[in-house]
C-alpha positions as a printed Julia matrix, in Angstrom:
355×3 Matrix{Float64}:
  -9.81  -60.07   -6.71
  -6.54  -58.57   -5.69
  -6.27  -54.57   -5.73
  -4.07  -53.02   -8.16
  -2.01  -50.07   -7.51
   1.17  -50.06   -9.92
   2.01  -51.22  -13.51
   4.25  -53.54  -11.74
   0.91  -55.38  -10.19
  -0.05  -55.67  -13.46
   3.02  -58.05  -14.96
   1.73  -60.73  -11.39
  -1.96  -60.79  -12.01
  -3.23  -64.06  -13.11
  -4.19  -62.87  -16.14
  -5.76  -65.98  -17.43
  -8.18  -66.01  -14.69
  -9.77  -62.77  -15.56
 -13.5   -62.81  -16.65
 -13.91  -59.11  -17.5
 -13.63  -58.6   -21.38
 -14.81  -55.24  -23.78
 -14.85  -54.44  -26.95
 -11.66  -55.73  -28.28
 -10.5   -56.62  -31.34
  -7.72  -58.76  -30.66
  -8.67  -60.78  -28.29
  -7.05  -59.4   -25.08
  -8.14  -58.16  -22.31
  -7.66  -54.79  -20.55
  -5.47  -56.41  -18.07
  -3.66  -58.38  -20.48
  -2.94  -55.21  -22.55
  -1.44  -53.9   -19.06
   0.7   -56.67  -18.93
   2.19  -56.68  -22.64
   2.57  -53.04  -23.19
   5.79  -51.19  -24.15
   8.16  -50.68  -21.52
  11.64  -49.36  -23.21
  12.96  -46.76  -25.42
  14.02  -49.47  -27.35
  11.11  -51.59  -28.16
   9.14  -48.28  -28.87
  11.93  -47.61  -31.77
  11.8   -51.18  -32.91
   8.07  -51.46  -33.36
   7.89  -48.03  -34.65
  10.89  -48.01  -37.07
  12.41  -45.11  -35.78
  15.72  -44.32  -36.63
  18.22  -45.16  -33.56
  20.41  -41.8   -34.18
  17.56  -39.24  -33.36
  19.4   -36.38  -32.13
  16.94  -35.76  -29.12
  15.95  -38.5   -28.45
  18.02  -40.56  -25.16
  19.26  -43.71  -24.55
  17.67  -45.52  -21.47
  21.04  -45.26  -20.14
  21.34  -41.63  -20.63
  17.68  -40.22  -19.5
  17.47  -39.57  -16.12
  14.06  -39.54  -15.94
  13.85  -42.73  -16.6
  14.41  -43.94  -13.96
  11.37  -42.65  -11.95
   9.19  -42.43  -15.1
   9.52  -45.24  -17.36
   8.1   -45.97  -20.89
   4.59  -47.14  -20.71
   2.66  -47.34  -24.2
  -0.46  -49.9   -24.14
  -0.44  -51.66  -27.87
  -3.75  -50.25  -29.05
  -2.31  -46.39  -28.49
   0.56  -47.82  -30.31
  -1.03  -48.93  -33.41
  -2.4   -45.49  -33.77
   1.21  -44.55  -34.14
   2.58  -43.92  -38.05
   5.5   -45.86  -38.11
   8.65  -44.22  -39.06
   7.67  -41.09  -38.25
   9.31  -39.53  -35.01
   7.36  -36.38  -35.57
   4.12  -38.27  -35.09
   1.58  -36.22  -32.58
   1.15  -39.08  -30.86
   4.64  -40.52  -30.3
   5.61  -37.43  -28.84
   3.3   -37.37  -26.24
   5.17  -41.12  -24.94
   8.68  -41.17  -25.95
  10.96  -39.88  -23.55
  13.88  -37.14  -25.17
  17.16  -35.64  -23.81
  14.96  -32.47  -22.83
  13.35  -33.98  -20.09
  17.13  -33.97  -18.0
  16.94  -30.03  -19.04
  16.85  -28.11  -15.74
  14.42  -25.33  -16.45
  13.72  -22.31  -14.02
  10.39  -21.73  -12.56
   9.75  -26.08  -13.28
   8.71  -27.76  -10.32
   7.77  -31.3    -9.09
   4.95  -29.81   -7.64
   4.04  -26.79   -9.24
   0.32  -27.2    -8.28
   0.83  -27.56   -4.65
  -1.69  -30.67   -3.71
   0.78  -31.53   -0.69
  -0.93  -28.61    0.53
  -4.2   -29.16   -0.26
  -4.11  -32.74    0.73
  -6.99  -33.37    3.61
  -5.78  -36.92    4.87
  -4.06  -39.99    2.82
  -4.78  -39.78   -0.93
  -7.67  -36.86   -0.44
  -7.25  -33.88   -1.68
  -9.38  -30.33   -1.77
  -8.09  -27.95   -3.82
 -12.24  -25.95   -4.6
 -15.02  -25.6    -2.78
 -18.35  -27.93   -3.02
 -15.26  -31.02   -4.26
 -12.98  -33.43   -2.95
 -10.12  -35.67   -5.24
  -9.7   -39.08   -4.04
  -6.06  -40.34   -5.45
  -7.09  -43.24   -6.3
  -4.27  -45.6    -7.5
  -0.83  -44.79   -9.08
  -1.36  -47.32  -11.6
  -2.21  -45.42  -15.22
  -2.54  -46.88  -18.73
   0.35  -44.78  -20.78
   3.06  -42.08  -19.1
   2.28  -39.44  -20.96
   5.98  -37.44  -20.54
   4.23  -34.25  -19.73
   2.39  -35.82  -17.06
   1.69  -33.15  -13.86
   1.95  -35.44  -11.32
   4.82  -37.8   -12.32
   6.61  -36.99   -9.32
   3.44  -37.46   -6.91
   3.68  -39.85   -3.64
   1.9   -42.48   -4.76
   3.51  -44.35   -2.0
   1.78  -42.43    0.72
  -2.03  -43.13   -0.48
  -4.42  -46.21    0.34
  -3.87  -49.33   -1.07
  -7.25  -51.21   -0.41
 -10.94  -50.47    0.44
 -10.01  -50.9     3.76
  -7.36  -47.7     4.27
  -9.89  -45.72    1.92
 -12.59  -46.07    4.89
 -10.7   -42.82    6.61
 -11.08  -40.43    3.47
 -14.82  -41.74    3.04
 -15.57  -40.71    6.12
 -14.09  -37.63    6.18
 -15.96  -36.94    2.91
 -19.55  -38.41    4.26
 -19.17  -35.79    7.32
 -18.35  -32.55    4.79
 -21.8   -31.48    4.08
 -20.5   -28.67    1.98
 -18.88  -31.3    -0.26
 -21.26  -31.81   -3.48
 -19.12  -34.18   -5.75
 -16.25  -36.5    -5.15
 -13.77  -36.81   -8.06
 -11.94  -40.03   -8.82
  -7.89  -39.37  -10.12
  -4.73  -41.43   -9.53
  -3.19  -42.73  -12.0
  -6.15  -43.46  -13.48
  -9.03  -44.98  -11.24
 -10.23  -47.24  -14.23
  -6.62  -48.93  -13.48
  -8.85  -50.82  -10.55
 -10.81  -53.89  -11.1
 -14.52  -53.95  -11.88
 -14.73  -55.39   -8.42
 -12.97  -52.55   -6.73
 -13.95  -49.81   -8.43
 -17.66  -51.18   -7.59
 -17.41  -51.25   -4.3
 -15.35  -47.61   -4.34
 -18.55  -46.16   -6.48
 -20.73  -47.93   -3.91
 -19.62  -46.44   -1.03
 -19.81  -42.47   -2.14
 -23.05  -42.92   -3.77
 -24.39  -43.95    0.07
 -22.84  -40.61    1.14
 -26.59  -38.42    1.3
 -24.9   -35.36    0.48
 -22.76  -35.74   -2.66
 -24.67  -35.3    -5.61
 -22.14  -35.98   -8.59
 -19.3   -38.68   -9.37
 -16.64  -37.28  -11.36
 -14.09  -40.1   -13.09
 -10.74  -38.77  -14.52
  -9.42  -41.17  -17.02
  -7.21  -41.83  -20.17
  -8.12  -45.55  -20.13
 -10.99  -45.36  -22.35
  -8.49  -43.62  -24.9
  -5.73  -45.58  -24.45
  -7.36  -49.56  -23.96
 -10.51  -49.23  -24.56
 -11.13  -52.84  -24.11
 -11.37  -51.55  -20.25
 -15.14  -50.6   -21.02
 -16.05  -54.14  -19.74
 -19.8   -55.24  -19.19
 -19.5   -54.69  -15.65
 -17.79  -50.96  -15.52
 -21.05  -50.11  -17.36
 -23.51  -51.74  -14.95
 -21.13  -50.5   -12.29
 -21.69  -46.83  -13.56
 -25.21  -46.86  -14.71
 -26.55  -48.14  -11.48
 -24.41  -45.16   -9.39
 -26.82  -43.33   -6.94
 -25.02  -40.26   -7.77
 -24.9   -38.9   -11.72
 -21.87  -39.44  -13.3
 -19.41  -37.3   -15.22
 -16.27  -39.22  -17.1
 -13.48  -36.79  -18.11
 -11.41  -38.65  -20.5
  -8.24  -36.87  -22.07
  -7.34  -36.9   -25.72
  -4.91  -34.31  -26.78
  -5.01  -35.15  -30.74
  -7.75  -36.34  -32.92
  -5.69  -39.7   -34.37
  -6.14  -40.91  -30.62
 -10.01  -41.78  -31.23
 -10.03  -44.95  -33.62
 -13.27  -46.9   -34.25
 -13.04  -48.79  -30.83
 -12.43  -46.13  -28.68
 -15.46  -44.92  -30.3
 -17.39  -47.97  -30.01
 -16.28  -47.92  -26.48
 -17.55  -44.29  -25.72
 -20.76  -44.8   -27.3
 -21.37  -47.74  -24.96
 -20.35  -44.91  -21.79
 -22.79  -42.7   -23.52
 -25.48  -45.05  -23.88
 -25.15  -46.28  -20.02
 -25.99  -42.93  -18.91
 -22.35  -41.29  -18.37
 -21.85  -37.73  -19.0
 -18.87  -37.98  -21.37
 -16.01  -34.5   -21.33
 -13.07  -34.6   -22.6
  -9.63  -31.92  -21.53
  -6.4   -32.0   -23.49
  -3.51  -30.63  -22.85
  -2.12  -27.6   -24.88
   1.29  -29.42  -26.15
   4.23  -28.06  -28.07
   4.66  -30.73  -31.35
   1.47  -32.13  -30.64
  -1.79  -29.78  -31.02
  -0.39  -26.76  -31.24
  -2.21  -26.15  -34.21
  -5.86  -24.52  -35.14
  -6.75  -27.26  -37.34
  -5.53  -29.52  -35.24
  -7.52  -28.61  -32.39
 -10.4   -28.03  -34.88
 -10.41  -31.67  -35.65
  -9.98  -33.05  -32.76
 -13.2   -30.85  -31.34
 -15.24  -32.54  -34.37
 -14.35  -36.19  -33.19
 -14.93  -35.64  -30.09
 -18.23  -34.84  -31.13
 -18.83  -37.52  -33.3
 -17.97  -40.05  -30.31
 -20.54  -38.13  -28.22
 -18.33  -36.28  -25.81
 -18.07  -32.59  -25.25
 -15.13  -30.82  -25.48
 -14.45  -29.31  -21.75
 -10.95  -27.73  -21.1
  -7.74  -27.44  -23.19
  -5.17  -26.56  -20.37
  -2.18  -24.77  -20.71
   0.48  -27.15  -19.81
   1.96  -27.41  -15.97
   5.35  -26.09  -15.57
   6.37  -29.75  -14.13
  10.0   -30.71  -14.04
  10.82  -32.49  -17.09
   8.23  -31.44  -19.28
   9.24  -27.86  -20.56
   9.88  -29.17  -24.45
   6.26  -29.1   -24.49
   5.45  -25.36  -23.48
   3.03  -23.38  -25.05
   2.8   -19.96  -24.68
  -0.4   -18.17  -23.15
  -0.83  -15.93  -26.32
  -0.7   -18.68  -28.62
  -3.61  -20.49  -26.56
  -5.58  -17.25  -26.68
  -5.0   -17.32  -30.55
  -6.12  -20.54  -31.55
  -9.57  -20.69  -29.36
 -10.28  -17.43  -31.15
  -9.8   -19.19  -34.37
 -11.7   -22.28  -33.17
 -14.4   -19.83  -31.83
 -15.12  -18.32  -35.71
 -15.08  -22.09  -37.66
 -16.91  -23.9   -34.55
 -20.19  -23.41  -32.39
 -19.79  -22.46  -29.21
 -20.12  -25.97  -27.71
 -17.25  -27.64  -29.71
 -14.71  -24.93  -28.47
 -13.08  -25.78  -24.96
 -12.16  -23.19  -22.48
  -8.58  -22.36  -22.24
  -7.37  -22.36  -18.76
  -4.76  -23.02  -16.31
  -4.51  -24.56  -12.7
  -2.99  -22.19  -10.31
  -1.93  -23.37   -6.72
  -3.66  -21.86   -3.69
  -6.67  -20.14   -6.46
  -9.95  -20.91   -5.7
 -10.94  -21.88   -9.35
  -9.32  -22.05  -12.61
  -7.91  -19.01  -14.56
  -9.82  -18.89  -17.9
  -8.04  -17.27  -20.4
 -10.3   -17.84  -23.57
């Protein structure tokens, strides 16, 4: 099968052909729900019902960012969605607004600075003991506060055979412990690529851990397929899957089901959300979405304040407020359902935990 690296890939597979399937309930396939998602301003209002004179909310014509970060919405997030409601939590983490063209000071398309803690072509180290391997640019929904939506996708591997240089330079790091999979999304590759991927670090002696980034599981989870979970439960290495659900309406009854069956093939299931202005910016909110994470058998990891990331200051949060509602969470929670509160900082050696 053909590797996949950009939505656009998706639209020319031969979708028909595919034999991977999960637990869906309409009958499509992950791939299929690739090919028919969202992809305007437009659409999103019609299927939503949303009002076409919202005052902050663009025309495509009229958002800039647009045109480097288009809609994306998979149909399964979608149906989550209340329609008529432009307020909804999760709407606003996918619909594009005039606030995005905002020039804000101190917002930068690369706040984080991985250009310069990039080791080779799509690797990058940014602590000790771990390496990132950018995986794809292909992901399953653009969230608009997305921290690397100006990221060179362009400039990373685009088959097993230009990820041979990064392996290597991983396999002869013995201070490297655990290799983490990001893009995109990795889960945005085919069973058959992602195998051979997971194959090839769990033959490194020295890593210990696999580490899987991911909103797909959220966002389609007809993408837990049969074969992702024999793919992951036969890994050399132990395997941690951080998904990423900001808002407890996100986790319906199959991206339940779909956990469960994560859980139940051995994965070590965390989740991190983003602290988000008009999303979860609320105790109970949070609160909530802590107790379903439970109840679908992941543990609630990191809530991170947001990355100042050109385009996506509407959704700023401020440190104090973060501060505030983990030490509400702290005194109606135990200990394990409240995530830490931190922030990415480039050039620190760790993250700065602020609750």
């Amino acid at each position: 099968m053909e590797i996949l690296t950009s939505i656009t890939d998706f639209v020319s597979v031969d979708l028909d052909s595919s034999k991977e399937s999960g637990p869906a309930t309409d009958g499509l396939t992950w791939q299929q729900h690739m090919k028919v998602a969202v992809r305007s301003v437009q659409e999103l209002r019609n299927r939503l019902d949303l009002p076409s004179n919202l005052d902050n909310i663009g025309s495509t014509t009229a958002i800039k960012a647009l045109e480097s970060f288009p809609v994306f919405v998979p149909l399964p997030y979608l149906n989550r969605i209340e329609k008529g409601n432009a307020a909804d939590p999760l709407l606003c983490q996918v619909l594009p607004t005039i606030d995005e063209d905002t020039i804000q000071s101190g917002y930068l398309r690369d706040p984080l600075q991985e250009s310069a803690a990039t080791l080779g072509p799509g690797l990058l180290q940014k602590y000790q003991g771990r390496v990132l391997l950018v995986t794809t640019g292909a992901c399953a929904v653009n969230c608009r506060y997305c921290f690397r939506r100006h990221f060179p996708y362009e400039e990373t591997p685009k088959s097993s055979t230009q990820w041979q240089a990064a392996i290597q330079q991983i396999s002869s790091d013995e201070s490297l412990e655990e290799v983490i999979l990001s893009g995109g999304d990795p889960l945005t590759l085919v069973d058959e690529t992602l195998g051979q991927l997971v194959a090839q670090i769990g033959a490194i002696p020295t890593i210990k851990r696999l580490r899987i980034h991911t909103r797909l599981p959220i966002m389609i989870p007809q993408r837990i397929t049969e074969r992702l979970l024999e793919i992951l439960s036969r890994s050399k290495k132990q395997v941690f899957m951080v998904i990423h659900a900001n808002h407890a309406n996100e986790l319906d009854q199959p991206v339940e089901i779909g956990l469960a069956k994560l859980a139940n093939a051995g994965v070590l299931l965390l989740n991190q959300s983003v602290l988000l202005q008009g999303v979860n910016n609320d105790a109970e909110v949070l609160i909530r979405l802590s107790q379903r994470l439970l109840e679908c058998r992941v543990l609630p990891y990191y809530l991170h304040k947001n990355d100042p990331v050109v385009g996506t200051a509407q959704f700023e949060v401020s440190i104090e407020r973060g501060v505030e509602l983990i030490r509400i969470m702290r005194e109606k929670l135990p200990g394990y359902a409240v995530p830490r509160f931190v922030q990415e900082l480039a050039g620190e050696p760790n993250k700065t935990v602020f609750a």
